[in-house]
Every structure is written in C-alpha cells, then in structure tokens.
C-alpha positions in Angstrom: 88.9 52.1 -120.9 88.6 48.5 -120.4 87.0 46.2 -122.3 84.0 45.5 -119.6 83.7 49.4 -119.2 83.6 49.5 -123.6 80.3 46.9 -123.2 78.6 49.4 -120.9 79.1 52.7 -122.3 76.7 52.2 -125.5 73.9 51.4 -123.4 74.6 53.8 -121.2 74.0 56.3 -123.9 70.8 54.8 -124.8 69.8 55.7 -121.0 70.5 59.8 -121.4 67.0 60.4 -122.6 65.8 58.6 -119.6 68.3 60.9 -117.2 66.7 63.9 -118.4 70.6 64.3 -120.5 71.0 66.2 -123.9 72.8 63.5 -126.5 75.8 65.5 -126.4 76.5 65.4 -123.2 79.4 63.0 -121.7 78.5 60.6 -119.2 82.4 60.3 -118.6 83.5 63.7 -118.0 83.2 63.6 -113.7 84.2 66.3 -111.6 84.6 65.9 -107.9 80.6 67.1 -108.0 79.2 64.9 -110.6 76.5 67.8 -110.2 74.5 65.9 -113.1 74.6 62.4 -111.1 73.2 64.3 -108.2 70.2 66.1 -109.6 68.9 62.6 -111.4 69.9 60.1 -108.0 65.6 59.6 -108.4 65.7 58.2 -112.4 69.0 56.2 -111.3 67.6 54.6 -108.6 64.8 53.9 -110.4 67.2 51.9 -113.0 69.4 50.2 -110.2 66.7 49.1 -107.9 66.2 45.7 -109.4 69.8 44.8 -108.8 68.5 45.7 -104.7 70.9 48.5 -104.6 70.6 52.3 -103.5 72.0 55.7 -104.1 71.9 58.2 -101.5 73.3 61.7 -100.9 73.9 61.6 -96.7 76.5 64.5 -97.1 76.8 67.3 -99.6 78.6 66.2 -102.8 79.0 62.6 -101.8 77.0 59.7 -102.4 76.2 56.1 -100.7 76.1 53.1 -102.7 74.3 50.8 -101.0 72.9 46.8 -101.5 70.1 45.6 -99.0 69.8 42.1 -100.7 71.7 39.2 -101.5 71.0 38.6 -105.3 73.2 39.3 -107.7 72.9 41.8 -110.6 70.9 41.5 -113.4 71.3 42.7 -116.7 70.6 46.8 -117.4 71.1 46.8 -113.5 74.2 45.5 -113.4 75.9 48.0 -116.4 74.6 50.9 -115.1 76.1 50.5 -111.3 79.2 49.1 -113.1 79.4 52.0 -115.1 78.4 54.7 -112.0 81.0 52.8 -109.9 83.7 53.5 -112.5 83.1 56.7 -113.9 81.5 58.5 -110.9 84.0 60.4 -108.2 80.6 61.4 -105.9 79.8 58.0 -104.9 82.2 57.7 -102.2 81.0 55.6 -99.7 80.2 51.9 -100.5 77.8 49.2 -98.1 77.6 46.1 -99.1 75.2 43.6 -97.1 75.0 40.2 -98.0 76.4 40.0 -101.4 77.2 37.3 -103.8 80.8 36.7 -104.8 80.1 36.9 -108.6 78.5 40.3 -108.1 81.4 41.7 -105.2 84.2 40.4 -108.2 82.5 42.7 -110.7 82.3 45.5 -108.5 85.7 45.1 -106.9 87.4 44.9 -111.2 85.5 48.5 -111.6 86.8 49.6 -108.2 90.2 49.1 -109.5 91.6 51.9 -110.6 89.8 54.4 -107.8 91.8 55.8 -105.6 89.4 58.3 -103.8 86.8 55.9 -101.8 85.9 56.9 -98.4 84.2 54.0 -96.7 83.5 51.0 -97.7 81.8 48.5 -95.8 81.0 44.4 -96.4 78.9 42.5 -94.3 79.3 38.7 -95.8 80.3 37.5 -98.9 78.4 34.4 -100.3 79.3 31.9 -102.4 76.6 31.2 -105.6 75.1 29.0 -103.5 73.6 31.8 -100.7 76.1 30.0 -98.4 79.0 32.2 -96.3 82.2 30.5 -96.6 84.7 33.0 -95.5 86.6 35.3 -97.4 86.9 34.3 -101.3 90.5 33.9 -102.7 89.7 36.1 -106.2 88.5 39.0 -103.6 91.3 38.9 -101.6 93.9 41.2 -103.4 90.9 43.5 -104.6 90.4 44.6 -100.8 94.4 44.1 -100.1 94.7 46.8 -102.8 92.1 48.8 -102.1 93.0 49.6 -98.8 96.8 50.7 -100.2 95.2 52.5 -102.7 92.8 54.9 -101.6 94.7 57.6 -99.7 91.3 59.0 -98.5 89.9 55.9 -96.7 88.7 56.8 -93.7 85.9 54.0 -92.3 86.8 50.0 -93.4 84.2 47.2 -92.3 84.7 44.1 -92.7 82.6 41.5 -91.0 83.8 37.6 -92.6 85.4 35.7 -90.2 87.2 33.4 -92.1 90.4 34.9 -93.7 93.6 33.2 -94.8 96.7 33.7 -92.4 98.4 35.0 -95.0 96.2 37.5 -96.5 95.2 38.3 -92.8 98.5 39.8 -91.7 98.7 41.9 -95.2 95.4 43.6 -93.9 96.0 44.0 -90.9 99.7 45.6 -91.4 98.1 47.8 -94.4 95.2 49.1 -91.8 98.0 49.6 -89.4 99.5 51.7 -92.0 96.4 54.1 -92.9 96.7 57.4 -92.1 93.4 58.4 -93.0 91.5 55.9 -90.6 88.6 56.9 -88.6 86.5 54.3 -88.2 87.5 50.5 -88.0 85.1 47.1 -87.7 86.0 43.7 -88.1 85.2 40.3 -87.3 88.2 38.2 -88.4 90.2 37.0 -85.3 93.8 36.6 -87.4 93.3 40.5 -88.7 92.5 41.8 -85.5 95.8 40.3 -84.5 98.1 41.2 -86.9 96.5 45.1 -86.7 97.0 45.4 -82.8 100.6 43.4 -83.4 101.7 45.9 -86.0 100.6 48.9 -83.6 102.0 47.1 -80.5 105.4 47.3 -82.5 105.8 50.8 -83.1 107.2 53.2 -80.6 104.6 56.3 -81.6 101.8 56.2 -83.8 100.5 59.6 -84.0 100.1 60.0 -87.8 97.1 57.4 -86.9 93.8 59.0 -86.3 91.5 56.5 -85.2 88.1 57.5 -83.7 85.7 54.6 -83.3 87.3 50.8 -83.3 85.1 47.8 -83.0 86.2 44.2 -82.7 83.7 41.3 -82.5 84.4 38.0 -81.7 87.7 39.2 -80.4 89.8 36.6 -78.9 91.1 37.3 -75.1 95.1 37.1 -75.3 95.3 40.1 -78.0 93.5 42.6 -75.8 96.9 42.5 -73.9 97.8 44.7 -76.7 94.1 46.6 -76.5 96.1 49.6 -73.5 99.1 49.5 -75.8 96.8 51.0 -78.6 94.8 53.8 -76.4 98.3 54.7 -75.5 100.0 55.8 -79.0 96.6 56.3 -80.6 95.1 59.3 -78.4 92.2 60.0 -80.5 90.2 56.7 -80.1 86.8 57.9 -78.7 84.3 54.4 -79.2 85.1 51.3 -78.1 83.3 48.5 -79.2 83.8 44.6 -77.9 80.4 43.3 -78.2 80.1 39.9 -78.4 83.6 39.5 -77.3 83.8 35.4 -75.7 86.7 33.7 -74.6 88.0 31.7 -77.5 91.8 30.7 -77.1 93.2 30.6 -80.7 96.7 31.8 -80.0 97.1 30.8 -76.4 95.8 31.7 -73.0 95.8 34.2 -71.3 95.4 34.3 -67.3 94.3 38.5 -67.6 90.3 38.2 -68.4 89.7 40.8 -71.2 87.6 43.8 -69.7 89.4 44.0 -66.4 92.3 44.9 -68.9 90.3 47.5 -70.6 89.1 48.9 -67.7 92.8 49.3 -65.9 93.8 50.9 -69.6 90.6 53.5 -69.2 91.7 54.5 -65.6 93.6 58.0 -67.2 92.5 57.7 -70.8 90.7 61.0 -71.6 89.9 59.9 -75.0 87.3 57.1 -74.9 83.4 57.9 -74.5 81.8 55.2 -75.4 82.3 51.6 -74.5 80.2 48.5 -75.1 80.5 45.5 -73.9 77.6 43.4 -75.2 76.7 39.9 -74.4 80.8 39.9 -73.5 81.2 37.0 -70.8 82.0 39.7 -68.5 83.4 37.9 -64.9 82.3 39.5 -61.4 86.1 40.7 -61.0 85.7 42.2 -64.3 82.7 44.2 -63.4 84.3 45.5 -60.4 87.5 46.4 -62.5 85.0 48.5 -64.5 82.8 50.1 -61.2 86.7 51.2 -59.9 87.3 52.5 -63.5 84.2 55.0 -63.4 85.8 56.5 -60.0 88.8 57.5 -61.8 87.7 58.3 -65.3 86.5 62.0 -66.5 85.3 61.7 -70.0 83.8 58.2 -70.3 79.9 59.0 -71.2 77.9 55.9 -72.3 79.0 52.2 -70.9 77.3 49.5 -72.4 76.9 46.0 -70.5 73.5 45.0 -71.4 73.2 40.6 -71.5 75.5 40.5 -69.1 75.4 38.4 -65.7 75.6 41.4 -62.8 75.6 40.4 -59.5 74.1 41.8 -56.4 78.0 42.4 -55.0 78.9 43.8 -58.4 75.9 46.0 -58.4 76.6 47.6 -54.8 79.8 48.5 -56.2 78.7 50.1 -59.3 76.2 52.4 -57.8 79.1 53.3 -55.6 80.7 54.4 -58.6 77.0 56.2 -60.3 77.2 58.4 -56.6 80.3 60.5 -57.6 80.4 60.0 -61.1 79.5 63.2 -63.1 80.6 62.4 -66.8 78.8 59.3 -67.4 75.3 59.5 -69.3 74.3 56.4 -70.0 74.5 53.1 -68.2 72.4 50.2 -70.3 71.5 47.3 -69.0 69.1 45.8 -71.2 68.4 41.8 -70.6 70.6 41.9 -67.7 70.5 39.0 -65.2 70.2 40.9 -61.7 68.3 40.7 -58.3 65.7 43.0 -56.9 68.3 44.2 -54.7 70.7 44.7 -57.0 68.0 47.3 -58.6 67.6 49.3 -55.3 70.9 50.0 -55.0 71.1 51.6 -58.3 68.5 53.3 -57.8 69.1 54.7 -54.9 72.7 56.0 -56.0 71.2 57.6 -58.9 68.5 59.5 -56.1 71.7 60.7 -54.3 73.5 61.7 -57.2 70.9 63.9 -59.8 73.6 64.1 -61.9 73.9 60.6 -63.0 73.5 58.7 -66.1 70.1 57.5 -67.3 69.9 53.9 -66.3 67.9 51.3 -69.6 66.9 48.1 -68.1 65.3 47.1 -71.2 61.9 45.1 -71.2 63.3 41.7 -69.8 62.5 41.0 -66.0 63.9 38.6 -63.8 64.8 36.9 -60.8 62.1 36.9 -58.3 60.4 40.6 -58.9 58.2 42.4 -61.1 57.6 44.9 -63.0 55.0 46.7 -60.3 58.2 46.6 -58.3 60.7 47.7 -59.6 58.5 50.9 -60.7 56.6 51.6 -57.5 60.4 51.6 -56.6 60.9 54.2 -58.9 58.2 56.3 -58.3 58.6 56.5 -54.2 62.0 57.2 -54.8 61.0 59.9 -57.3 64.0 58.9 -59.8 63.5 59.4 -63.7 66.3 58.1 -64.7 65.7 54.7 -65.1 64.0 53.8 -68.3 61.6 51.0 -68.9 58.2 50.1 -70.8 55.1 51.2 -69.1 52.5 48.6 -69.2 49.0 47.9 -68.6 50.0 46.9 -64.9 52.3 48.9 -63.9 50.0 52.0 -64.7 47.0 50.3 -63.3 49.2 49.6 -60.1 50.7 53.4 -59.9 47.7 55.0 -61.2 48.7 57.3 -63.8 52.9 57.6 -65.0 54.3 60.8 -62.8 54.6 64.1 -64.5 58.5 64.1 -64.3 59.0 61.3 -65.5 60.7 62.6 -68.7 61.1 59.6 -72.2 57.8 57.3 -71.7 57.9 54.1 -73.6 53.8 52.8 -73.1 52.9 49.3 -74.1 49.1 47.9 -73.5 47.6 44.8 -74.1 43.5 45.5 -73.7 41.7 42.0 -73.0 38.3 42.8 -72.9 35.8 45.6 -73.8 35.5 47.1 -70.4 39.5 46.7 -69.6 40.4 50.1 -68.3 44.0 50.4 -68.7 43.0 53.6 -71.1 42.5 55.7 -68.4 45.7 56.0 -66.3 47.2 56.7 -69.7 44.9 59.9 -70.7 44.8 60.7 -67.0 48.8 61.5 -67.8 47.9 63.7 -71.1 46.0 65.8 -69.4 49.3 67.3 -67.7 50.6 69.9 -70.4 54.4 68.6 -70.3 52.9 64.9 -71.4 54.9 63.2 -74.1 55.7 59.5 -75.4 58.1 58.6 -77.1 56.3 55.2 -78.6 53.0 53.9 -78.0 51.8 50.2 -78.2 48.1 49.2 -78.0 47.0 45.3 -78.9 43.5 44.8 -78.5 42.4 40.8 -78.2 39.0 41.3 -78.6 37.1 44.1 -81.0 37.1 47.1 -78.7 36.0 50.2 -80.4 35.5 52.1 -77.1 39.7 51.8 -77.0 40.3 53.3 -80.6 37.6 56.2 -80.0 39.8 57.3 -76.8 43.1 56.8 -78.8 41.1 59.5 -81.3 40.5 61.9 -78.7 43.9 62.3 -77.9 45.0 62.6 -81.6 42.6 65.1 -81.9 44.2 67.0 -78.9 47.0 67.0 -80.4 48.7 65.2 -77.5 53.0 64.5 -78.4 53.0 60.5 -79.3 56.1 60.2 -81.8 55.7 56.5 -82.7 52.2 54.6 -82.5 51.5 51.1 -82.8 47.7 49.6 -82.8 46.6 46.5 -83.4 43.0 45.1 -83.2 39.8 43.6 -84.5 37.6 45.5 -87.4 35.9 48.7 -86.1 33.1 50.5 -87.6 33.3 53.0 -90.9 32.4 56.0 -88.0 35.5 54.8 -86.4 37.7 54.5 -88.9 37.1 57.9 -90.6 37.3 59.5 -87.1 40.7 58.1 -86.2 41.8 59.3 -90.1 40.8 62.5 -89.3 42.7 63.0 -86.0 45.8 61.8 -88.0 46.0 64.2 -90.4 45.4 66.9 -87.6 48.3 65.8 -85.6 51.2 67.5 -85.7 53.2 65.4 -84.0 53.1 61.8 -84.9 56.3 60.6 -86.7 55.6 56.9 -87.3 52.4 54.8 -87.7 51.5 51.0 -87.4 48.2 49.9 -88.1 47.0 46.6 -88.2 43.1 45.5 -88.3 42.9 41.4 -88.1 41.1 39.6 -86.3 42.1 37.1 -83.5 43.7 34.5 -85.9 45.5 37.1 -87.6 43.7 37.2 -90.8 44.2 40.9 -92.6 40.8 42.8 -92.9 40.0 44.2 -95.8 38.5 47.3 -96.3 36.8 48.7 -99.1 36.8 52.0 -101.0 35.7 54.5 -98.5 37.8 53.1 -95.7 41.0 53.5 -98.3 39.8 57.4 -99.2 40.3 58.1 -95.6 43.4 57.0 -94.6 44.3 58.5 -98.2 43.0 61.4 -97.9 45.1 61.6 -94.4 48.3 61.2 -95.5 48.1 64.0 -98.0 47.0 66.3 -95.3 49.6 65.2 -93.1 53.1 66.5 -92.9 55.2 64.9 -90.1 54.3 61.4 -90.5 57.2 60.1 -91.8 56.6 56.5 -91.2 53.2 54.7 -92.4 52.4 50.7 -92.3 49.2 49.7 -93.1 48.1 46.1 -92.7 44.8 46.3 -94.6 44.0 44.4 -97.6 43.1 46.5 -100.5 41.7 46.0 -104.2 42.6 48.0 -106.8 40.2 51.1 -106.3 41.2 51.3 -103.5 44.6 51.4 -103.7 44.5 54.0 -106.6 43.2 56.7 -103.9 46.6 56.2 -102.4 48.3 56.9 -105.3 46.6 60.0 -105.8 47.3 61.6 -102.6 50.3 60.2 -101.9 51.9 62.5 -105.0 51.6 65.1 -102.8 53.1 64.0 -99.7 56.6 65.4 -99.2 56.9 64.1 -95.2 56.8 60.2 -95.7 59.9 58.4 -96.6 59.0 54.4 -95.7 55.4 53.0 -96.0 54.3 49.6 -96.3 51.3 48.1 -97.2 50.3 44.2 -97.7 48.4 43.5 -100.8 48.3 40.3 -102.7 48.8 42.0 -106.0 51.2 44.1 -107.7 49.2 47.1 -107.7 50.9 50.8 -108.7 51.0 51.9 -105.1 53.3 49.5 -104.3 55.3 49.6 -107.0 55.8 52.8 -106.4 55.7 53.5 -103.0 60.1 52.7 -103.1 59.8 55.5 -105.9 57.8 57.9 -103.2 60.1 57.3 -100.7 63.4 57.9 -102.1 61.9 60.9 -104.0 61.2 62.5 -100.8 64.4 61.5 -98.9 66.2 63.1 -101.8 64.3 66.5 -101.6 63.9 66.1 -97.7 68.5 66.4 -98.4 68.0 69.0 -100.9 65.8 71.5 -98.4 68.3 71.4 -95.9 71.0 72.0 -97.6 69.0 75.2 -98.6 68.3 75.9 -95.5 72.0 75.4 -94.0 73.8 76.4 -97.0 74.5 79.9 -98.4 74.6 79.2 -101.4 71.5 79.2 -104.1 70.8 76.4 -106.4 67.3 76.0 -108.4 67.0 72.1 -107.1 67.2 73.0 -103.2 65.1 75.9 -103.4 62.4 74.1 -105.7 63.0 70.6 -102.8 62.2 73.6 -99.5 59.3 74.9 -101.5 58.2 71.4 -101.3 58.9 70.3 -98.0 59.1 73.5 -95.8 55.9 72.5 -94.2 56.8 69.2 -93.1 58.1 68.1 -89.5 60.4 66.0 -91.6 62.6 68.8 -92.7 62.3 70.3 -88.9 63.5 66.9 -87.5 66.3 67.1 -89.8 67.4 70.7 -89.0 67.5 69.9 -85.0 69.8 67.0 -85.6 71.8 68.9 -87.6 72.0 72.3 -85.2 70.7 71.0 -82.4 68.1 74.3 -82.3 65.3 74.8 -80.5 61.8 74.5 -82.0 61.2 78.6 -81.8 64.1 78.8 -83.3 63.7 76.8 -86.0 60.3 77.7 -86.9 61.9 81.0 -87.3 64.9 80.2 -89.7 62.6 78.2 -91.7 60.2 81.4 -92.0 63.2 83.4 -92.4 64.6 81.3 -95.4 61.2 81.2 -97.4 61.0 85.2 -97.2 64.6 84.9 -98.5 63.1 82.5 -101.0 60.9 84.5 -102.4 62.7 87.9 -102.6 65.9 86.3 -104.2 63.3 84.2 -106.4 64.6 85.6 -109.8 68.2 84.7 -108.9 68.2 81.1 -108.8 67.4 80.0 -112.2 70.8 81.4 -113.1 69.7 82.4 -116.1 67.6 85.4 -115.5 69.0 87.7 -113.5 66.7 91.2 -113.9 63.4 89.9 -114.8 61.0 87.1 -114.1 59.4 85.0 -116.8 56.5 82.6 -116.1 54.1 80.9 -118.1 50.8 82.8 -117.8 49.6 82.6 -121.2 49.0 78.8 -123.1 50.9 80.4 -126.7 53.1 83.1 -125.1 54.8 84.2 -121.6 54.4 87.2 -119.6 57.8 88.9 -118.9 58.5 91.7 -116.8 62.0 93.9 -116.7 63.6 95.5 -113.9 61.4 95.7 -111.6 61.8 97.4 -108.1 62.5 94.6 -105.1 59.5 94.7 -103.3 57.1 93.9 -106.2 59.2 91.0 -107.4 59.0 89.9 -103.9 55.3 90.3 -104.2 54.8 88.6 -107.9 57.6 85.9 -106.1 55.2 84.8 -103.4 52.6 83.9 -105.8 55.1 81.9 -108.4 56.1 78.0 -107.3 59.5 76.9 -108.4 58.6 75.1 -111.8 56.6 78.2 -112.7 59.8 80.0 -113.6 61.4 79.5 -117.2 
C-alpha cells in the first residue's frame, strides 16, 4: 500500500458505521463483485457528491464513476473516491468532464496499478486556473500507461486537442495495438494520425475489433487512410466525422474528405451509422454520398444535418431515398435547402414507403414556410418527415392527420381568445393520438388554455414530455391541473413555469405546494419534474413528505432562494430511485434471487419507470410486459421466504413490539398467502 492510500484507510474506517459495515469487516478485501460497494452506492454517493462526482450501476456488477463539474476534490470527498478508485474492481468505467489537473493527477496515481478498467473517458483537462491548455505533461505517461495496461479496455475518449508530437504517436501506436477496442473518440489531430498511420501499415488487422470510431476536428489528408481502415477492420459499424473542416496541418490533399468515405462505403457491409455534422461537405461530395446509398445494403442512419444541400444535390439524393431499402434515418436538421429541394424529397419518399424517416429540424429557410412545407406533407400524405407542429401550421391544416405517427407540438397562445387549442384536441379525440413532446407558452394569463390542457390529462390522452409556461392562474386551476397529473398514466416529463410577462417566478403558498405534492406521490410514471415556483419553507416540507414515497422520479428541480431540505435532498431522491429503478430490473430479467432486488421491485413494480426500462431492454410489447411484471410479483411472493437467505422453511416477521411470530413448515399455498400481506423489510 502506498503511502497516499496509508492516509486514507483510517478514515475510511471511521466511515463503516456510516456504510451500514460491521467494524470487522475489510474495506480492502474486493472481489470482482464488490457486492458490499453495490448495496451502499446510495450512502457513497451521498459522501462523494461534494467533490461533484457519481456512482452508478448501468450494468450488472460494474459501476460508473462519473464527474459532472470542474472543481476539484475536497477533503473527506477526495479520500473516499481515492480510496474506491484503488481498492474497488466494480467501478470499471470512468467519465471525466471538465476536470482540474490537480484532481485528474490524484486519480490517474490511484489508477496506477489497475489493470482491469473498461472505459474511460476525459472531456478537458484544466489547468488551476479553469483554463484548457491542452494535454498536461505530468498526465501524459498516466494515460500512455493506462492504455498498455489495461488488457480489458474496450471504449477510450479523449477529447484535448492539444498533445505533444511525441506523446501523440505513443497513443496512437498503443490504440493501434489494443485488442480489446470497441469504441474510439478523439479530438487530437496528431493522434488521429499516428493511429490511422499505424493501421495503414499493417497488412491484416483482424485481432482489432473496433465498433464505433469518432474523429472530430479531423484534418482532410489522413482520411486518405479512412478506406484503408474499413478494409482490415471489418467490424467498424459507427462512423462519426462531425465537425470535420478542412484544416491542412500535414499537407493538402486534392481528394475532399467525404467523397472518400463515401467511395470506401460503396461495398462495405459493416458501417450503419454515419454522421457528418456541420462537416463542410462540397456539392460533389453530396453526390458521392447520394451514388453511395444506391450501392450500399446495410448503411441505416446518415447524418448531414448543418450542412449546405443544394437543389441539384437534393434531386439526386431522393433519387437515391426511391430504391433504397436499408436506410432509416436521413437528418437534416438546420440544413440550408430550397423549397424545391424539399419536394423532391418528399416526393421520393411517397414513391418509396419504405424509406427512411426524413428530420428537418425546427430551422426554416430560404424563401418558404413552415405552412408549406407541411401542407406539402399532408397532400402528399407522407409521415415521414418529421418537424415541430406549431400554432400555424395546425391553424392552417386544421387539425395534424391521424397517420401521422411521432408529433412534436409547440404553441405560443397570444391572447385569451387565441384558438390554436382546438386543432390540437380536435387530434386527441382520434384513439391512436400520441405526442411525443408538448410546448405551450402563454404571453398573457389565459386560464381558459390550462383548463383545456386539464381536460386532456384527465382523459388520459398519451403526451410523454410537457412543457407549460404562463402567467398565475387561479387556486381552482391549479388543484385541477394537479389532479389530472397524478391521474395520468402516461406523462414521463414535466415543465412548469408560472411567471409573469417579465419573467419574475410566482410564488405560491401552502395549498398550491400540497397539491402539486400530493401529485407526485400519487404518480408513478413521471419520471421527470421541474417546478419554477417559488416556495417558503412550509411549503416546501409537503414535498418532502410525499416525495419519500415516490419511487418513478429520478430528476426534479425546483428554484428556491434558500437551502431548504427538499433541495438538499432531492440529488439523494433521485439517485435512490435510479439505484432501485437498476435493482427491479435486474429482478425482473435475472434468475437469480437477491433480497435487495426483490425489496427495489416491491418498490417500484408500479411505476412506468421500471416498464420503460424493461422495453428498452427486450424490446416487448406493453401486454407483454404488463404480464411478466405480474408474473414476477406472484413469483415474488410465493418464493418470499427464500430470499433472505437465511430462512429457508419458515417465515419470521415482526408482529408483536417484544417478540416475533414464527411459523414452521408451512404448506406452499399459505406462505404464498401470509407472503402477499408481508413487504420486504417486514421479514427478519
């Protein structure tokens, strides 16, 4: 043990109590589980999270370390991490943000002698000063070493610019090297080129395993090398050039960039994503790419949004969107392009049903409207091209078409008597209605608009995300629209923001708190919940209250001038129900039983978060779903006595203030039945 490590460990035994840790257990005896580390991530957290840094279990048995902020660590902060960082094998994965070099030298020293990392990720690295100055010298050999050192590394990001030559060509020739390699990021010109040279030089490279390479800033003569490398590394699937300008470092070249790319992609049957953001891309270039989608079978999401495209250009890509049948996904979000332009995509994706969904973003231009370009849309009868549906465009096509499938609606109501309301309930009254987000800004106080908005919360009507913002309603109003909340079962995120027109924050009292309180702890899918009110203390205490029982929400925000409990505690709230939102489904997926899960989906099995969850993980339907998740609490409940591990014939529960009630070998059914009525921490 080093001598920094020898510091730590004393008070890191004066932290067991506070763990939940018996005195003679030993913080330094780590399996690959760490099963102790695990089970207290919510005490840790609590520790670390003045040093601005995270734990989180994203996979089973392997934990995140991750800094959001750009101080440095202070004091019991900065021994524990040091310490968890040294001794723990189940924090695997490491993202730093903006991090100060003092701080990334620390961590790097107790990084030294691990040789078992998975990812690890730096954004910039500032000098003491809060400045970025390119990479440090005394960090240099820490990452050279690290990425010799850790046969397991399988994602490296590294986003400073400015790296010696020197150094550069080491890192690049030791990423070159890595076997494990999945994922690679970087940002530094002279590494890029040294990597591609080193891959340029060898005849095969099929012990490499790359999946998803991303180069930024990446200078034009090197992606001469760019086919070389989908060539002897066949498993690249992701692409990514964004931000990718003509900067001539090492020479010119007279091949522009994409057109390269695209001639490499022609056979490739590896690649499915490629994006080419704000790249510079040249009108031959965009035709190199609309001849590429011709040719090429597996290519399924092409990125050119902020991009100059042409009404030429654009003829010839939605020549290519009329036989293409494996691309899903064409963005082009803050595009440059003509009316005309538009019509031809559009009608190419009318010919072709099968085509990619088409994002122009929310950024119009060049001579046409929005009116247009949907009343476009809707006489062609095409749902594939996404955009926001505003006030306008509604009042101009009257309500938004049935088939029209992911609905984005943004309105800005102006007056009292605005009706732009009622082409948008006009569309939820069709059954298959559903909206992805919904904006509403009111200018003036319009109570008429946040009483309709209730009536379709009420009816339960499928908004996902809602955003409204406007001047101070009534009590009546208020309590109305808290009602319909907590009735919904399908709202995921919530913005709420009552000011008037010079933005000052309204303040509600006690009553209007207990509402919106009282809300949240019925509800159980929001899982997102900003409030701009301003509350006093009383008030704020209701939300406390209720909020202990919320299991759903995992990020909510409210803007207070003081420091009240709430929002101390509302970080505490949120990573305690991330962490059992993890647990359930693991229960849920896993076979195995283990008395934390099954106590986190007795918790949370009622939630839509845990259901979101399970259909990005399976990719089920909702029946189905619904079904395993009633399936796995009967299982819960029958198998109850067998997850304590400690019982194994009886259940023992705390029914009497100076004694238990125990009860021996019992037939299945009735422990089943004495199950059902028993909650996790009721059993001894």
């Amino acid at each position: 043990m080093n001598a920094v490590t020898g510091s730590i460990l004393p008070v890191i035994e004066r932290l067991k109590p506070m763990m939940g840790l018996a005195d003679e257990f030993d913080l330094r005896s780590c399996g690959r589980a760490d099963c102790w580390m695990l089970s207290n991530l919510l005490r840790l957290n609590e520790i670390i999270s003045r040093a601005k840094v995270e734990l989180k279990e994203e996979r089973r048995g392997e934990v995140t370390l991750t800094s959001w902020g750009s101080s440095s660590y202070l004091c019991l902060s900065k021994q524990v991490v040091l310490f968890l960082i040294k001794w723990h094998s189940c924090i695997l994965h490491f993202d730093f943000c903006r991090v100060k070099v003092t701080m990334m030298e620390e961590v790097m020293a107790a990084l030294g002698s691990r040789t078992d990392i998975v990812s690890f990720s730096v954004t910039k690295v500032l000098s003491s000063y809060g400045e970025s100055e390119g990479m440090p010298k005394c960090l240099e050999k820490p990452f050279l070493h690290l990425i010799k050192r850790n046969s397991e590394l399988k994602t490296f990001k590294l986003h400073e610019t400015k790296v010696r030559g020197l150094v550069a060509k080491k890192m690049g020739q030791a990423l070159a090297a890595k076997v494990s390699l999945k994922t690679l990021s970087l940002q530094s010109e002279p590494i890029m080129h040294f990597f591609l040279g080193s891959c340029a030089e060898k005849t095969i490279v099929d012990s490499l395993s790359l999946e998803n390479v991303s180069f930024h800033a990446f200078d034009s003569p090197h992606v001469m090398q760019v086919p070389k490398l989908l060539e002897s590394i066949p498993t690249i699937s992701c692409l990514d050039f964004s931000g990718c300008r003509l900067e001539y470092l090492f020479g010119k070249c007279n091949h522009d960039k994409v057109e390269l790319i695209a001639k490499a992609l022609w056979t490739n049957t590896s690649v499915k994503t490629l994006l080419l953001v704000d790249s510079d891309i040249e009108p031959d270039s965009l035709l190199a790419l609309s001849d590429m989608l011709h040719h090429n079978k597996t290519l399924s999401t092409l990125d050119i949004s902020q991009n100059i495209v042409g009404f030429h250009e654009a003829q010839c890509i939605a020549g290519s969107l009329q036989t293409t049948h494996s691309l899903k996904s064409l963005k082009l979000q803050n595009c440059t392009i003509s009316f005309a332009a538009i019509r031809a995509i559009v009608s190419a994706l009318k010919e072709n049903p099968q085509g990619p969904v088409v994002d122009l973003g929310n950024q119009w231009a060049l001579g046409y409207t929005p009116s247009d370009v949907v009343q476009l849309v809707v006489k062609e009868r095409v749902d594939k091209v996404q955009f926001p549906w505003i006030g306008e465009i509604i009042k101009t096509v009257g309500s938004i078409p049935y088939w029209y499938k992911e609905v984005h609606i943004s309105l800005s109501i102006e007056r009292e008597d605005d009706d732009k309301m009622k082409g948008v309930c006009a569309y939820f009254e069709q059954s298959s209605a559903k909206v992805k987000s919904f904006n509403i800004s009111c200018e003036r106080k319009s109570s008429s608009t946040c009483v309709q908005l209730t009536e379709l919360l009420l009816r339960n009507c499928v908004i996902e995300e809602l955003y409204l913002k406007q001047g101070p309603v009534s009590v009546d109003v208020l309590r109305q629209l808290a009602d319909a909340i907590s009735m919904n079962t399908h709202l995921r995120s919530l913005h709420i923001d009552f000011g008037d027109v010079w933005g000052t924050k309204y303040c509600a009292d006690v009553k209007e708190a207990i509402f919106f309180a009282e809300a949240l702890g019925r509800n159980r899918t929001l899982e997102v919940f900003d409030c701009h009110f301003g509350f006093n203390m009383e008030a704020m205490q209701h939300f406390s209250k209720h909020l202990d029982t919320n299991y759903a929400l995992i990020e909510f925000k409210f803007y207070t001038r003081d420091w009240y409990d709430i929002v101390r505690r509302r970080h505490y709230i949120g990573r305690r129900n991330m962490i059992l939102q993890q647990q359930a489904l693991h229960f849920v997926l896993e076979e195995s039983l283990r008395k934390c899960w099954a106590g986190a989906f007795s918790l949370t099995h009622g939630t839509g978060t845990l259901r979101r969850k399970i259909r990005e993980s399976t990719e089920m339907t909702e029946e189905e779903i619904e079904a395993l998740i009633r399936a796995k609490l009967f299982f819960l409940r029958v198998n109850y006595f067998k997850i304590t591990k400690i019982v194994k014939e009886r259940i023992v529960c705390g029914a009497l203030p100076l004694g238990v009630v125990q009860i021996d070998r019992l037939d299945l059914p009735l422990l089943a039945h004495i199950a059902s009525f028993l909650k996790v921490g009721d059993v001894k």
